[in-house]
C-alpha positions as CSV (number, residue, x, y, z in Angstrom):
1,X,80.8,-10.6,-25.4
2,X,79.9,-11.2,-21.7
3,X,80.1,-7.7,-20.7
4,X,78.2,-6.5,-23.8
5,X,75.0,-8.5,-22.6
6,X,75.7,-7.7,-19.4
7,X,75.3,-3.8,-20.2
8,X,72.7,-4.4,-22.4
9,X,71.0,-6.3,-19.4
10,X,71.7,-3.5,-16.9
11,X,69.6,-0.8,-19.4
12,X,66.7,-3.1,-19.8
13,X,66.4,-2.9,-15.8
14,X,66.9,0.4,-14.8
15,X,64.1,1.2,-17.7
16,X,61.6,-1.6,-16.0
17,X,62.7,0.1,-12.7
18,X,62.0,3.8,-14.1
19,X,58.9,2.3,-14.9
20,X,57.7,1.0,-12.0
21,X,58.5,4.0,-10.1
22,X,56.6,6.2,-12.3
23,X,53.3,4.2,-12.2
24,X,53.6,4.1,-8.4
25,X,54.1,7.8,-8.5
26,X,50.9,8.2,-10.3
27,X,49.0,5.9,-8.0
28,X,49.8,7.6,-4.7
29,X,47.0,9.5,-3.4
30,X,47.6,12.4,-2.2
31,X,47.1,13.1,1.7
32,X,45.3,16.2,2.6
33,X,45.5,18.4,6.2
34,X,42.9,17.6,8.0
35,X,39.9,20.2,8.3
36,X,41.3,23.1,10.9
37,X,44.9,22.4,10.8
38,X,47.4,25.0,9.7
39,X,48.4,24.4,6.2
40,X,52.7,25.9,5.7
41,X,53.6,26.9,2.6
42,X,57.5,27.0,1.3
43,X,58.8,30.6,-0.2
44,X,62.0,31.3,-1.3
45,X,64.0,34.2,-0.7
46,X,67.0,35.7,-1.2
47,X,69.5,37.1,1.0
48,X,72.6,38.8,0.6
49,X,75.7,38.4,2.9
50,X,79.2,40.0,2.1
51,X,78.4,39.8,-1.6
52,X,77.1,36.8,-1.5
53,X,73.8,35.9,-2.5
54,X,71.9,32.8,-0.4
55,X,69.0,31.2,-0.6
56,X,66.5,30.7,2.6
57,X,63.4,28.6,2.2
58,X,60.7,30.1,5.0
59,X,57.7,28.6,5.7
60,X,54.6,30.8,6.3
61,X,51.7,29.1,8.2
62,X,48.0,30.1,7.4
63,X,44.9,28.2,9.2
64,X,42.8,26.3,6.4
65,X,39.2,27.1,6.4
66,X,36.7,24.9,7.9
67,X,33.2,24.2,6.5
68,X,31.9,23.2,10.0
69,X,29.2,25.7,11.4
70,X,30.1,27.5,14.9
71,X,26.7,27.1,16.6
72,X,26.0,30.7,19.0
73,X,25.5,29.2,22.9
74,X,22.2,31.1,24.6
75,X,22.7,33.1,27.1
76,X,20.5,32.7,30.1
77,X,19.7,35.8,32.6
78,X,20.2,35.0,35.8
79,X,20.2,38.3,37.6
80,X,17.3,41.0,37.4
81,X,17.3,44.9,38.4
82,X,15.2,47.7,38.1
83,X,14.7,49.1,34.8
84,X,14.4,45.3,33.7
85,X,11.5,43.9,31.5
86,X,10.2,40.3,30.8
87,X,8.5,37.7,31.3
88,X,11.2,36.4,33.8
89,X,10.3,39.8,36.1
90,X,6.9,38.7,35.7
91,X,7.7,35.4,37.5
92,X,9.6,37.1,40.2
93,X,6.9,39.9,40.7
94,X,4.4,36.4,41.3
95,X,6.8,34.8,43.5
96,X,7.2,38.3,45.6
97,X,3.2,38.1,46.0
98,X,3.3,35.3,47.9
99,X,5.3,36.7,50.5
100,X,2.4,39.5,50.9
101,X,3.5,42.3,48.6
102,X,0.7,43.8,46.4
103,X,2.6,44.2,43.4
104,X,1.0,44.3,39.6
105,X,2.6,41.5,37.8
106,X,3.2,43.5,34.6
107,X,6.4,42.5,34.1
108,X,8.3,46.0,34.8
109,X,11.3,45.9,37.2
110,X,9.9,49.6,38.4
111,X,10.4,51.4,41.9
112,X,8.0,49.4,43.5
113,X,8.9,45.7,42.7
114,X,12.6,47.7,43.6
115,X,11.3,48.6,46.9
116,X,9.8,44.9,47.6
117,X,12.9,43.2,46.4
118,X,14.8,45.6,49.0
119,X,12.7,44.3,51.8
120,X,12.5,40.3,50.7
121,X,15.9,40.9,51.3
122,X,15.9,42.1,55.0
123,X,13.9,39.8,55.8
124,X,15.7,37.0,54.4
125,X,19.1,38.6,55.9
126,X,20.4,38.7,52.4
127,X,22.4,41.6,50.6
128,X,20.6,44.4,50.6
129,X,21.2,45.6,47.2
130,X,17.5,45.6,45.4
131,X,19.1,43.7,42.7
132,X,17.5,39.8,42.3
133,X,20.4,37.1,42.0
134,X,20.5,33.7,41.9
135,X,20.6,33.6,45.8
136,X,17.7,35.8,46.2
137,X,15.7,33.9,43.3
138,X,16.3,30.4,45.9
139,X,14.9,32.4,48.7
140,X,12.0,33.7,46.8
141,X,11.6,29.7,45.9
142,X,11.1,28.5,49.4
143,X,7.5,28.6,51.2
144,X,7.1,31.7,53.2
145,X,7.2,31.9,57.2
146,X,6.1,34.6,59.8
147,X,9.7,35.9,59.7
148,X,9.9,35.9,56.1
149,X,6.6,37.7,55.2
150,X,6.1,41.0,54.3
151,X,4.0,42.6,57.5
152,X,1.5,45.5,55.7
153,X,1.1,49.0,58.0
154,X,0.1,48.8,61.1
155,X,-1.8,51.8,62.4
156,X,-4.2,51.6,65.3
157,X,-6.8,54.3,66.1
158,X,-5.7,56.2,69.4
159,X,-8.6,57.3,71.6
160,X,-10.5,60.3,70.9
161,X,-10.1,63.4,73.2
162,X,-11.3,67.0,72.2
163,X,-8.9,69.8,72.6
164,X,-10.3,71.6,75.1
165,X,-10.5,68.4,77.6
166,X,-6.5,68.6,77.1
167,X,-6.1,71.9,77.5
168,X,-8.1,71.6,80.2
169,X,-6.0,69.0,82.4
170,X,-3.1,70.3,81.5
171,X,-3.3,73.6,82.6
172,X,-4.6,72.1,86.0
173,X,-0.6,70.8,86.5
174,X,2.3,73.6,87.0
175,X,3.5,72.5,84.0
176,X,6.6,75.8,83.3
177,X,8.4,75.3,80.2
178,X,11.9,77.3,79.5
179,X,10.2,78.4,76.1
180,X,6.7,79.0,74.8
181,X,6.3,75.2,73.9
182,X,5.7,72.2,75.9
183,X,5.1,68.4,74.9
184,X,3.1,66.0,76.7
185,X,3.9,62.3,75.3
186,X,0.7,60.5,76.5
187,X,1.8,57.0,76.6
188,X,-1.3,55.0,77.6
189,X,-3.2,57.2,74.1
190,X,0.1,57.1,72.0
191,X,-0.4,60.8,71.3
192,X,2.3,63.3,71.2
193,X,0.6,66.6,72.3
194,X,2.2,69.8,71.4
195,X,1.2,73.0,73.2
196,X,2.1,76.5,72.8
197,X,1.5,79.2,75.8
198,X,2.9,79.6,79.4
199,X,2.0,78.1,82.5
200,X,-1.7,77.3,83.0
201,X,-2.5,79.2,79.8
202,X,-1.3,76.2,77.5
203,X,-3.4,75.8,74.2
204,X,-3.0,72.8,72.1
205,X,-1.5,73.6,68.5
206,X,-0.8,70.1,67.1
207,X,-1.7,66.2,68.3
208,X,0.0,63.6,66.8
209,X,0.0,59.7,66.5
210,X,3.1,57.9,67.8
211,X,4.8,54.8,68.7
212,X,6.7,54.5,72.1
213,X,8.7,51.7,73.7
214,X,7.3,48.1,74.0
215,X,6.7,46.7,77.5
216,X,10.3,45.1,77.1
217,X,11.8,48.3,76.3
218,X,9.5,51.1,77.4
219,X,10.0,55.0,76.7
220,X,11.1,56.9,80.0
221,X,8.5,58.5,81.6
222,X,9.0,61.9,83.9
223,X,9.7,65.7,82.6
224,X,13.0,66.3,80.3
225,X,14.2,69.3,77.9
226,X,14.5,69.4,74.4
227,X,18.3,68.3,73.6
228,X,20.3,67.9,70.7
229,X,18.4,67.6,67.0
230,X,20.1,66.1,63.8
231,X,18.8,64.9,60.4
232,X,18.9,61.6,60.8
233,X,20.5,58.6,62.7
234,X,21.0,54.8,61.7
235,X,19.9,52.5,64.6
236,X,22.1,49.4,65.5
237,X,19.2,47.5,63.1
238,X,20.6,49.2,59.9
239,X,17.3,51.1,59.7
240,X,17.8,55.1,59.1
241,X,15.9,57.4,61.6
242,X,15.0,61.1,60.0
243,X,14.3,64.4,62.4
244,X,15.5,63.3,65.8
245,X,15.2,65.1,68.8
246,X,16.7,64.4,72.0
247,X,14.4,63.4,74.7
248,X,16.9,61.9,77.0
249,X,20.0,60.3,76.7
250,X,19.3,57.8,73.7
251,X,15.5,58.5,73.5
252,X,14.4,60.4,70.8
253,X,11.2,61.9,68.6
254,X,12.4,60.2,65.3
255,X,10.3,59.4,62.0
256,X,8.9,55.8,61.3
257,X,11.6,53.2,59.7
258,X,13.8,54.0,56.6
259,X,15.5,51.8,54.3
260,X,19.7,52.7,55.4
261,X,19.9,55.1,52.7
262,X,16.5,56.5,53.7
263,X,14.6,55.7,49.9
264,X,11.4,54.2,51.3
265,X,9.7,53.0,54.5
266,X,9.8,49.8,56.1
267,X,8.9,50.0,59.4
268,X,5.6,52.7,59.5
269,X,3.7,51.1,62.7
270,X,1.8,53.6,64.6
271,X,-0.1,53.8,67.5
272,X,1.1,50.8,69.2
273,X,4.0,50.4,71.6
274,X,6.8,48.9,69.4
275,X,10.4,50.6,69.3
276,X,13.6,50.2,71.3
277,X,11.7,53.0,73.6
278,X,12.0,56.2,71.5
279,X,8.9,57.9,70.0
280,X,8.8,57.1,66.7
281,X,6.4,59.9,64.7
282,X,5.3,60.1,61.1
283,X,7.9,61.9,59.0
284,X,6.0,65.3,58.9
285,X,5.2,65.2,62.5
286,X,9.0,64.6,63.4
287,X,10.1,67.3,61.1
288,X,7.8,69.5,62.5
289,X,8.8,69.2,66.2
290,X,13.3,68.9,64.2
291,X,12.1,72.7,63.1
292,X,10.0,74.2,65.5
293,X,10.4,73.0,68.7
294,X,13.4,75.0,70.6
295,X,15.9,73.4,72.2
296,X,14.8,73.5,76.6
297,X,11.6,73.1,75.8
298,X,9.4,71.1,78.5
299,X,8.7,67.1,77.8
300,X,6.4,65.4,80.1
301,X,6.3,61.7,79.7
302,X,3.1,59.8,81.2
């Protein structure tokens, strides 16, 4: 009798058990990834192995999608070249003008803002590159000195002298040149004087403006030949030098100052004493003398 209530107790308890397991089943609230994590999902496959067939549960990942917005950063220019446009170039054109350069602030990285970038950054002994950076933007940010400035043309008015009046005194020297050209370099005018003729029978066919030596470095004076020619040299400044002729040793006729890969001018004083002591002549003028002066030709310096 004892075991018979005692079975009958055991049922009644495993069915309370059952349940209480199935209500707490029902209750459990069901935990979800969390927004961005990879989500695995269990497949089933089969797999044979000697005859045998096995079961193999692989779990394939897959990223669950997010409903947060991905917000798209700004990008900020920081560097400017030519061919750029803005309102940014604008700014830089306005900063450039108050270092001296006359440039139209239309907002157009064009060949001239180019060329003034270029010189802003020889005088600021940055990279010459023409291309605006961030360190060329801190230069262009700081107040502007006498080194730092951009120094317009320079071209003083030599004294006057008719043709004839040179003609004149030079054909009252014995001045015999190995060809039918001479050149008298008249320092105190800074005139180059080209003649064409013989020995007191000079006439003048071409007078030019120049720049000699400065008093620290003064062109040679006395009478030389016409030496070696090329197209162009770069001095120890980085500055490139088109037409040369040989004078003496290193003084040359050159042109006025080049950028290094000769694009535009930055040095075009004339008429006052300010080179290394060569003559420096306007381009045309120092072509003129590369192509038509021969080598031997008579130089008088005085």
């Amino acid at each position: 009798m004892n075991k018979r209530y005692l079975s009958i107790f055991l049922v009644i308890l495993m069915i309370i058990l059952s349940g209480c397991n199935a209500t707490d089943k029902k209750n459990v609230t069901t935990k979800l990834p969390p927004i961005g994590a990879r989500v695995y999902q269990k497949n089933t496959i089969l797999f044979q192995k000697n005859d045998v067939l096995f079961k193999k549960d692989v779990f394939k990942a897959k990223l669950q999608n997010t409903s947060y917005k991905v917000k798209k950063q700004t990008v900020v220019q920081t560097t400017f070249k030519q061919g750029d446009k803005g309102s940014r170039v604008k700014d830089i054109q306005i900063k450039l003008n108050n270092f001296g350069y006359k440039l139209n602030s239309d907002g157009n990285f064009g060949k001239l803002t180019y060329n003034a970038v270029m010189d802003f950054q020889m005088r600021n002994k940055l990279t010459r590159n023409g291309v605006v950076d961030v360190s060329t933007l801190k230069k262009m940010e700081l107040k502007p000195t006498s080194a730092t400035m951009y120094k317009p043309t320079v071209i003083k008015k030599p004294t006057t002298t008719s043709n004839s009046s040179l003609e004149k005194y030079v054909n009252t020297k014995n001045f015999s040149s190995a060809t039918s050209y001479f050149i008298w370099i008249d320092l105190p005018r800074q005139k180059v004087n080209i003649f064409k003729g013989s020995n007191k029978k000079w006439r003048l066919v071409k007078s030019m403006v120049c720049s000699s030596g400065k008093s620290s470095t003064p062109t040679v004076r006395g009478s030389f030949r016409v030496g070696s020619k090329g197209g162009y040299f770069i001095s120890s400044g980085g500055a490139r030098c088109k037409y040369y002729t040989q004078i003496s040793g290193n003084y040359l006729f050159h042109s006025v100052l080049y950028n290094r890969n000769g694009s535009y001018v930055i040095d075009n004083t004339l008429g006052v004493r300010v080179s290394h002591g060569c003559v420096r002549l306007a381009l045309s003028n120092a072509k003129f003398i590369y192509n038509n002066i021969p080598a031997r030709t008579l130089i008088w310096s005085n």
